[in-house]
LUMMAR-439500 format. One record per atom (N, C-alpha, C): residue in three letters; chain; x, z, y; residue number from 1. Coordinates in pm, 1 decimal. Example, Ala and Ser with C-alpha at 12.3 -4.5 7.8 and 13.67 -1.06 7.14 Angstrom:
REM LUMMAR-439500
+-----+---+----------+----------+----------+-----+
!   r ! c !        u !        w !        v !   k !
+-----+---+----------+----------+----------+-----+
! ALA ! A !   1319.0 !    780.0 !   -569.0 !   1 !
! ALA ! A !   1230.0 !    780.0 !   -450.0 !   1 !
! ALA ! A !   1320.0 !    780.0 !   -330.0 !   1 !
! SER ! A !   1285.0 !    708.0 !   -225.0 !   2 !
! SER ! A !   1367.0 !    714.0 !   -106.0 !   2 !
! SER ! A !   1290.0 !    787.0 !      3.0 !   2 !
+-----+---+----------+----------+----------+-----+
REM end
This chain:
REM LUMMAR-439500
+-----+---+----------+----------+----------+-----+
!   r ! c !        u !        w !        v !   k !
+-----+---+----------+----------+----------+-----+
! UNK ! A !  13564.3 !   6419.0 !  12000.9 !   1 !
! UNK ! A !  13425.4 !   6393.9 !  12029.3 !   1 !
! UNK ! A !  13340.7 !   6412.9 !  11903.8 !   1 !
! UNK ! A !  13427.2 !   6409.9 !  11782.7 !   2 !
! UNK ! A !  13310.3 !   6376.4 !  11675.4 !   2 !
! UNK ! A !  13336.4 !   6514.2 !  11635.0 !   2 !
! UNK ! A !  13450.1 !   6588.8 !  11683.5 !   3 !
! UNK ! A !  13402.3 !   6780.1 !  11614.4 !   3 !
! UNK ! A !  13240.4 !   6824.0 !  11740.5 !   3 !
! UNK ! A !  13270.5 !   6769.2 !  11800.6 !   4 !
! UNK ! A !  13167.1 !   6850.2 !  11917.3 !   4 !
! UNK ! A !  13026.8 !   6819.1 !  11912.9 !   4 !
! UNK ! A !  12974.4 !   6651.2 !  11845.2 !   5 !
! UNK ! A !  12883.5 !   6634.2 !  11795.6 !   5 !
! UNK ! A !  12837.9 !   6691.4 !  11673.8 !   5 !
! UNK ! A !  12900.2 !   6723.5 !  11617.3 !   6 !
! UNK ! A !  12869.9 !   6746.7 !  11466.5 !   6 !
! UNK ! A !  12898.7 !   6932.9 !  11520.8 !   6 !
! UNK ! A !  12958.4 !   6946.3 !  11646.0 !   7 !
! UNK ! A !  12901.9 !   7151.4 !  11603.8 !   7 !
! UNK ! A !  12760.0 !   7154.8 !  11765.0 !   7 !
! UNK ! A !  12691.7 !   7113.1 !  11803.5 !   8 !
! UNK ! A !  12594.8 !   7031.8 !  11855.5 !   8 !
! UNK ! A !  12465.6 !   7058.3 !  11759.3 !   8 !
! UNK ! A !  12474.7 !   6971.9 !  11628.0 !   9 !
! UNK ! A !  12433.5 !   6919.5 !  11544.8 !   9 !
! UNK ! A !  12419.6 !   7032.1 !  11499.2 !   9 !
! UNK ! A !  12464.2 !   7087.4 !  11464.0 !  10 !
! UNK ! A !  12493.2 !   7253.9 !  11375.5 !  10 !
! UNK ! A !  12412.7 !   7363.9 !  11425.2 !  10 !
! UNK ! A !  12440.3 !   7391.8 !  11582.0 !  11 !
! UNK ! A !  12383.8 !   7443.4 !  11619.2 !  11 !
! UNK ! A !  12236.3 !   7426.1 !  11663.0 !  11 !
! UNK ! A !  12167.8 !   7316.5 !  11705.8 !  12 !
! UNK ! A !  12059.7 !   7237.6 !  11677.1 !  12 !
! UNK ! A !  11954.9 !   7264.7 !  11550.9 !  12 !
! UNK ! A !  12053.0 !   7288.4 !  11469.7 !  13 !
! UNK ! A !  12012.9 !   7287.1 !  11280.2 !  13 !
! UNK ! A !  11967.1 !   7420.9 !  11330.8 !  13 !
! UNK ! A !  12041.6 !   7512.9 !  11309.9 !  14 !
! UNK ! A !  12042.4 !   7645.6 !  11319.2 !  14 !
! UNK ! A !  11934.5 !   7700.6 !  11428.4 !  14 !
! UNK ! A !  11913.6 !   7665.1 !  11488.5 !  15 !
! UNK ! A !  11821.8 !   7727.0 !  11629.7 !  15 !
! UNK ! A !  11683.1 !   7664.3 !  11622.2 !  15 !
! UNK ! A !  11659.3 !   7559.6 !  11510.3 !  16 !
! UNK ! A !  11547.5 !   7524.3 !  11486.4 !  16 !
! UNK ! A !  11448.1 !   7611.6 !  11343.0 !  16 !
! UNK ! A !  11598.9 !   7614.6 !  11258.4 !  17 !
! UNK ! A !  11549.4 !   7710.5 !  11133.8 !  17 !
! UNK ! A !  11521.8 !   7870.0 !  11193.5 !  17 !
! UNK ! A !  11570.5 !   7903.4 !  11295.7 !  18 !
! UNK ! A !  11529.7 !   8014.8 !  11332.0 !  18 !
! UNK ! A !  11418.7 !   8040.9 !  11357.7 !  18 !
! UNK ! A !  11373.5 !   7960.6 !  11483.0 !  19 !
! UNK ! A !  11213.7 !   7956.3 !  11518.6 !  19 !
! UNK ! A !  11104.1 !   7916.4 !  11417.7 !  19 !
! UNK ! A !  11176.2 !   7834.4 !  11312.6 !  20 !
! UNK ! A !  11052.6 !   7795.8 !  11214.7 !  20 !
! UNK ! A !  11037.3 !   7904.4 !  11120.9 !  20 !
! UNK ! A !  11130.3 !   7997.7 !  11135.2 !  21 !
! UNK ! A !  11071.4 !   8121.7 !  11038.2 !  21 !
! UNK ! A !  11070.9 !   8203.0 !  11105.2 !  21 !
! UNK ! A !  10990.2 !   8213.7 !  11177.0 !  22 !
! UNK ! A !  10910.4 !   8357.6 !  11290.0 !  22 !
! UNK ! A !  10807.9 !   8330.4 !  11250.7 !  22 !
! UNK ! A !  10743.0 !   8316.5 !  11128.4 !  23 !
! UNK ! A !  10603.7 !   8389.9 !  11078.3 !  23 !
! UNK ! A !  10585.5 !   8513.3 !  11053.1 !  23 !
! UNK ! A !  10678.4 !   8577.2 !  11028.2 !  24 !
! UNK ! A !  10652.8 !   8731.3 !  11012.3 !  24 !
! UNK ! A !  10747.3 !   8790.7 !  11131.6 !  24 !
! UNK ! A !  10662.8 !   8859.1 !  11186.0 !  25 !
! UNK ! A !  10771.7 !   8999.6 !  11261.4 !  25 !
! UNK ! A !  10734.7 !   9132.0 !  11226.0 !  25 !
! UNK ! A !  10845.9 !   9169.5 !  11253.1 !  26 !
! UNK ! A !  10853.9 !   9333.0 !  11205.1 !  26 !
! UNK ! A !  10817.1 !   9401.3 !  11351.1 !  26 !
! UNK ! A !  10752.3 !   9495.4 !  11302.5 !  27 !
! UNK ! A !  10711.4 !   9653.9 !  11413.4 !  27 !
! UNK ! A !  10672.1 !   9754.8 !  11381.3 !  27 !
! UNK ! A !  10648.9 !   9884.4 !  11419.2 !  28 !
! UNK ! A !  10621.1 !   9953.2 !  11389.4 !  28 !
! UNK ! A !  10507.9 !  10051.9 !  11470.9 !  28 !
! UNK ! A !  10418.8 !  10146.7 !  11378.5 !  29 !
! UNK ! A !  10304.5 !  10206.3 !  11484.2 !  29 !
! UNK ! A !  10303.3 !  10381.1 !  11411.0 !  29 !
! UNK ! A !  10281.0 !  10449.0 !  11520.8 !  30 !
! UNK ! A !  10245.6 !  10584.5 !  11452.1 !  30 !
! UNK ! A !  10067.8 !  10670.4 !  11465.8 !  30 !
! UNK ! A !  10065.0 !  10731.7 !  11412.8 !  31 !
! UNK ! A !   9921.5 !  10811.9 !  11444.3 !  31 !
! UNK ! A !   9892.4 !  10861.3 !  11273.2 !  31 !
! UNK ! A !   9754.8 !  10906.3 !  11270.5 !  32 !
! UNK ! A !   9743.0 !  10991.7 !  11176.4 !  32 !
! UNK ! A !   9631.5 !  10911.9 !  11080.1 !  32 !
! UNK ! A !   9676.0 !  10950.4 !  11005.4 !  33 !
! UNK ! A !   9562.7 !  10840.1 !  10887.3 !  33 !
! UNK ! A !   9425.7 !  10914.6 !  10856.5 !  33 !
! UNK ! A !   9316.1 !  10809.0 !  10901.9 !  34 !
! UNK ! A !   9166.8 !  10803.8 !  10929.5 !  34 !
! UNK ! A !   9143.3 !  10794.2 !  10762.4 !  34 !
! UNK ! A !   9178.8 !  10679.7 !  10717.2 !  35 !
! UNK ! A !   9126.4 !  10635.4 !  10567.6 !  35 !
! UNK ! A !   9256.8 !  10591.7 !  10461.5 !  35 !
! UNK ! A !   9230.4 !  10599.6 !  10336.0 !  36 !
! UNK ! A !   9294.5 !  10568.7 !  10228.0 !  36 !
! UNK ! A !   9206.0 !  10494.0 !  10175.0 !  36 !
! UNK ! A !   9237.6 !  10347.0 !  10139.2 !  37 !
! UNK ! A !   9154.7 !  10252.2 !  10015.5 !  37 !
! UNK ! A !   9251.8 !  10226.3 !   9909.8 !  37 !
! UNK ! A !   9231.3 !  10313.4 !   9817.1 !  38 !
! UNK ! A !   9342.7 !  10305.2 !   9680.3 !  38 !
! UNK ! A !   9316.3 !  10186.4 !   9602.6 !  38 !
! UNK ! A !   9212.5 !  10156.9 !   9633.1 !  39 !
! UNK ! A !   9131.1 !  10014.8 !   9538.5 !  39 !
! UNK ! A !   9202.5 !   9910.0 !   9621.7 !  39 !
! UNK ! A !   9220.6 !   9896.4 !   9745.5 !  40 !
! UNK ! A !   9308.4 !   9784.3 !   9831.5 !  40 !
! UNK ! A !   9404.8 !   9798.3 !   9875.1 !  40 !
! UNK ! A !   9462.1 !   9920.1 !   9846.7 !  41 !
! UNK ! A !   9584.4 !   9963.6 !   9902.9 !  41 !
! UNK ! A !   9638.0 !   9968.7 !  10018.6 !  41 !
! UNK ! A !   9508.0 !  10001.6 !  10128.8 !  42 !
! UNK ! A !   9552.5 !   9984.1 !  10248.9 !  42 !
! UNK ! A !   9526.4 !  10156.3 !  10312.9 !  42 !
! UNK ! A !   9574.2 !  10149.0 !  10403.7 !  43 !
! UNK ! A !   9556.0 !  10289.1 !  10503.4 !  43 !
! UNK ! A !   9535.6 !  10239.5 !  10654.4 !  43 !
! UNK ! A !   9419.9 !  10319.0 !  10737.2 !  44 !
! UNK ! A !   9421.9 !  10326.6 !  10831.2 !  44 !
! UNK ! A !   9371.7 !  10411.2 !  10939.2 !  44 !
! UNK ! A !   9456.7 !  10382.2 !  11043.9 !  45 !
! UNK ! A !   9514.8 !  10508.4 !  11130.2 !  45 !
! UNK ! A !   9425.0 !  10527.0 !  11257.4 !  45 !
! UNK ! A !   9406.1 !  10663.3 !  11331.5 !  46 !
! UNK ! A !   9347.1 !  10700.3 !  11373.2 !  46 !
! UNK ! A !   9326.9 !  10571.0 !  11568.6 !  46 !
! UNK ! A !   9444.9 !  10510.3 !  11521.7 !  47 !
! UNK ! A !   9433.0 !  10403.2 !  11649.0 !  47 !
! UNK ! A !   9271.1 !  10254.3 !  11595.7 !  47 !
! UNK ! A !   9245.2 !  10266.4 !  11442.5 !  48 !
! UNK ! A !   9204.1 !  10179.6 !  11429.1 !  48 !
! UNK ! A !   9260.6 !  10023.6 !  11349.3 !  48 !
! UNK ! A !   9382.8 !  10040.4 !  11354.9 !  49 !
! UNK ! A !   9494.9 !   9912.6 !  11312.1 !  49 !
! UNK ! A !   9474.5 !   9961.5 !  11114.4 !  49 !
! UNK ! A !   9474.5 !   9867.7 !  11049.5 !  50 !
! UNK ! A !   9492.8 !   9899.6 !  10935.4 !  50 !
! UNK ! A !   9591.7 !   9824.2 !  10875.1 !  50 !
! UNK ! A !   9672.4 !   9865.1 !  10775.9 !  51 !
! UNK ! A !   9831.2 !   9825.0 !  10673.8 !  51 !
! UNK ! A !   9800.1 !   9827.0 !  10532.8 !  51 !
! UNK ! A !   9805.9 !   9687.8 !  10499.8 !  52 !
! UNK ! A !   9873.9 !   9706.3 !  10325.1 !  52 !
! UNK ! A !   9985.1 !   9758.6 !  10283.3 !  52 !
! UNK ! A !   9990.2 !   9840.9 !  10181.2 !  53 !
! UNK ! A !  10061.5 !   9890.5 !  10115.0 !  53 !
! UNK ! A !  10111.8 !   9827.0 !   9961.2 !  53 !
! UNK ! A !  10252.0 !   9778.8 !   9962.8 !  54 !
! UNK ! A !  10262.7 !   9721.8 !   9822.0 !  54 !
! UNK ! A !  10263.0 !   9855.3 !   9697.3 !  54 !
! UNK ! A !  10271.6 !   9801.4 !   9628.6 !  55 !
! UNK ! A !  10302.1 !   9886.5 !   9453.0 !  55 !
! UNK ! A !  10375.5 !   9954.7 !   9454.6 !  55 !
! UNK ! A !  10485.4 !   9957.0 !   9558.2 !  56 !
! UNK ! A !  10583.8 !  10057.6 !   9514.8 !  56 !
! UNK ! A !  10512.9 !  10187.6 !   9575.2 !  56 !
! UNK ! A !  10441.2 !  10201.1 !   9697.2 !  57 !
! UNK ! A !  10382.5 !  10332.8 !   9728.3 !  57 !
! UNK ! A !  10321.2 !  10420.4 !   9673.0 !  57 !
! UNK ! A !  10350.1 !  10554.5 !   9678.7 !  58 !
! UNK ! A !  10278.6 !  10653.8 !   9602.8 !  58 !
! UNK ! A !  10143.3 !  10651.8 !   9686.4 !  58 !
! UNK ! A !  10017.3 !  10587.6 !   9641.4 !  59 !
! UNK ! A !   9918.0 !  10584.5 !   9737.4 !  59 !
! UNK ! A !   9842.4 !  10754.7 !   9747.0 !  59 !
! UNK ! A !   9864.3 !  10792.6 !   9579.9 !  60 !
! UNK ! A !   9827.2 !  10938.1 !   9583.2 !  60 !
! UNK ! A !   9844.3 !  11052.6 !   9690.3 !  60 !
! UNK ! A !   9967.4 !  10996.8 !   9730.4 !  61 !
! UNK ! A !  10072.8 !  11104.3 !   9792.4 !  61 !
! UNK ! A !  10025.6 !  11132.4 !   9971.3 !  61 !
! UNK ! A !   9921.0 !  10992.3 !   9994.8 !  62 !
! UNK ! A !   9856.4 !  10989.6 !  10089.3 !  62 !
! UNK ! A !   9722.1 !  11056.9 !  10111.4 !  62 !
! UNK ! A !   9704.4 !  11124.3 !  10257.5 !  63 !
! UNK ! A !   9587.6 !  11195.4 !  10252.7 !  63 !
! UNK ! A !   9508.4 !  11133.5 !  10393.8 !  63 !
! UNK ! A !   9399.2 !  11149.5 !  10437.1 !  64 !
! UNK ! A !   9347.4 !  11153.7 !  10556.6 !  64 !
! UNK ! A !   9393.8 !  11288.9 !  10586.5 !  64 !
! UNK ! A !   9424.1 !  11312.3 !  10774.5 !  65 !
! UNK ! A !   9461.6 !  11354.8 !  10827.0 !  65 !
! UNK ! A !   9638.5 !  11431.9 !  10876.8 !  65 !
! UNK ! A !   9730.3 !  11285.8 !  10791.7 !  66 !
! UNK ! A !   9843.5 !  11329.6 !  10808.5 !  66 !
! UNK ! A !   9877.5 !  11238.4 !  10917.8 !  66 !
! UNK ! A !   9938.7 !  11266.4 !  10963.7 !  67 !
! UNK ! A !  10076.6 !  11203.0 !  11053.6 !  67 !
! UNK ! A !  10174.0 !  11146.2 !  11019.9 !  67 !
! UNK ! A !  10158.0 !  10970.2 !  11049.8 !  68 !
! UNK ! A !  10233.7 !  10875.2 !  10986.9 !  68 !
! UNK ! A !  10348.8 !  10781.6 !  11099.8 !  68 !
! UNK ! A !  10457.3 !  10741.2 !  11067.2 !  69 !
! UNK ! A !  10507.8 !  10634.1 !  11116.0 !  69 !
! UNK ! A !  10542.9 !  10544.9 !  11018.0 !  69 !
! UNK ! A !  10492.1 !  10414.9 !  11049.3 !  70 !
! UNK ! A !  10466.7 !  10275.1 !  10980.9 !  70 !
! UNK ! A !  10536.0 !  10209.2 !  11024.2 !  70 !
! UNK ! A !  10664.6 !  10192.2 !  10990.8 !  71 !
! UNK ! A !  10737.0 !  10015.8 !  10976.0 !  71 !
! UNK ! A !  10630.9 !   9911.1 !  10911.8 !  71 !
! UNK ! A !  10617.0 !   9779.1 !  10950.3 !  72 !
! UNK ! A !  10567.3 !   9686.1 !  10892.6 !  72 !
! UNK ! A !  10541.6 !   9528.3 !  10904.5 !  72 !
! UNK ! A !  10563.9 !   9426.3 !  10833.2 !  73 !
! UNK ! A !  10564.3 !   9248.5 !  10926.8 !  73 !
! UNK ! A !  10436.3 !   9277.6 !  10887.3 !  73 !
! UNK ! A !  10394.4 !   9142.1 !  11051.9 !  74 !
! UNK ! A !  10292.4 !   9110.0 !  10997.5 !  74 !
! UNK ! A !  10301.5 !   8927.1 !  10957.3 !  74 !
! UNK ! A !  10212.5 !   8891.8 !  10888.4 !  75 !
! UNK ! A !  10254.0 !   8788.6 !  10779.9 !  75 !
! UNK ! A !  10104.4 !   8733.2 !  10780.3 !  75 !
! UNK ! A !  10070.4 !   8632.0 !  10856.0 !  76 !
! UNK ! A !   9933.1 !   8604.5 !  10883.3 !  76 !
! UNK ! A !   9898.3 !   8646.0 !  10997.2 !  76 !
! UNK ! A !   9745.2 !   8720.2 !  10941.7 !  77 !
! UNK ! A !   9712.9 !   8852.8 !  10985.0 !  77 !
! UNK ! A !   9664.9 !   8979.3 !  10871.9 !  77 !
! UNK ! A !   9784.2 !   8958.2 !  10870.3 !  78 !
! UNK ! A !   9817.2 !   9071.4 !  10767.2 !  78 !
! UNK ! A !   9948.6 !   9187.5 !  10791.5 !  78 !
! UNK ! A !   9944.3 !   9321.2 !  10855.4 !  79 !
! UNK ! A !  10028.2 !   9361.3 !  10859.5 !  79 !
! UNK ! A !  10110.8 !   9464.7 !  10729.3 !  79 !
! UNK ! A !  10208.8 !   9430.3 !  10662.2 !  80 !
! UNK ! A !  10241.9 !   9501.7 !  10516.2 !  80 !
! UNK ! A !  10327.1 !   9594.0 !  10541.2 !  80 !
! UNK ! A !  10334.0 !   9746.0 !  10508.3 !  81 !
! UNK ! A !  10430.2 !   9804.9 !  10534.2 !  81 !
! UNK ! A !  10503.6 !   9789.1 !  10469.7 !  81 !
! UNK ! A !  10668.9 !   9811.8 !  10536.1 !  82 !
! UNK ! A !  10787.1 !   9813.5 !  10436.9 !  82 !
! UNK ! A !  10825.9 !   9964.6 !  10425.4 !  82 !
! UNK ! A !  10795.8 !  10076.6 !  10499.1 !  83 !
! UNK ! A !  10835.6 !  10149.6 !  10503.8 !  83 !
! UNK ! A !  10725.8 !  10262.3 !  10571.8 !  83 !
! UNK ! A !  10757.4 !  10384.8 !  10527.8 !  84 !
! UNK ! A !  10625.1 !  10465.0 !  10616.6 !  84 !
! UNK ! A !  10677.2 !  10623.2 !  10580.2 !  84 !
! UNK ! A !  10704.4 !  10724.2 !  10668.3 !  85 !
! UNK ! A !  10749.7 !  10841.3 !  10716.2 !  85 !
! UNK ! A !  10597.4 !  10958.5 !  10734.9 !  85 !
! UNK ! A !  10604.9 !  11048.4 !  10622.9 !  86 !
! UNK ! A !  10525.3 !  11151.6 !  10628.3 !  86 !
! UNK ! A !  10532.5 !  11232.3 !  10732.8 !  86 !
! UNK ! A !  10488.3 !  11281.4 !  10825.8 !  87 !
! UNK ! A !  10537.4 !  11429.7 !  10904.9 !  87 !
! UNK ! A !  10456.6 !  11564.7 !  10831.0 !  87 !
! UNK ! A !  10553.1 !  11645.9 !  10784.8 !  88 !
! UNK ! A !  10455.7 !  11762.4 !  10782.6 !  88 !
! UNK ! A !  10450.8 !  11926.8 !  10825.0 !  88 !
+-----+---+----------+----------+----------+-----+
REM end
C-alpha cells in the first residue's frame, strides 16, 4: 500500500509540474516577409503575425519579399523564433 501511495504521489507531482509550465508553446507559421525591424529585431509576414528574432540571426540576411517558415514559442504575447527556413 505504501509503494502505491507514494507512486500516486509521484505521479500527481509530475502531472502538475507539467501543466504549470505550459507558458510557452511552440508552433510554427509560413508566408512571405512584409517588414524587417533590425532596430527590434522582429519580422513580419505577409499574414500580419509578427516574430522576435534573438542575436543569433543574421537579420541582414533577411529581405522583404522572401518566403519564410517560422518555428517559434510564444512566451507571453510574445512569439520568439527558434528557428526560420529561407525558400529561394
Amino acid at each position: 500500500m505504501r509503494t502505491v501511495t507514494g507512486m500516486l504521489f509521484a505521479l500527481m507531482m509530475a502531472a502538475g509540474l507539467a501543466l504549470s509550465t505550459g507558458a510557452a508553446t511552440a508552433a510554427d507559421d509560413e508566408g512571405t516577409i512584409r517588414s524587417v525591424d533590425r532596430d527590434a529585431l522582429t519580422i513580419t509576414l505577409d499574414n500580419g503575425n509578427t516574430y522576435k528574432l534573438s542575436g543569433e540571426f543574421d537579420v541582414d540576411a533577411l529581405r522583404e519579399g522572401v518566403e519564410v517558415v517560422v518555428a517559434y514559442d510564444t512566451v507571453g504575447n510574445e512569439k520568439l523564433v527558434t528557428d526560420l527556413v529561407i525558400y529561394e
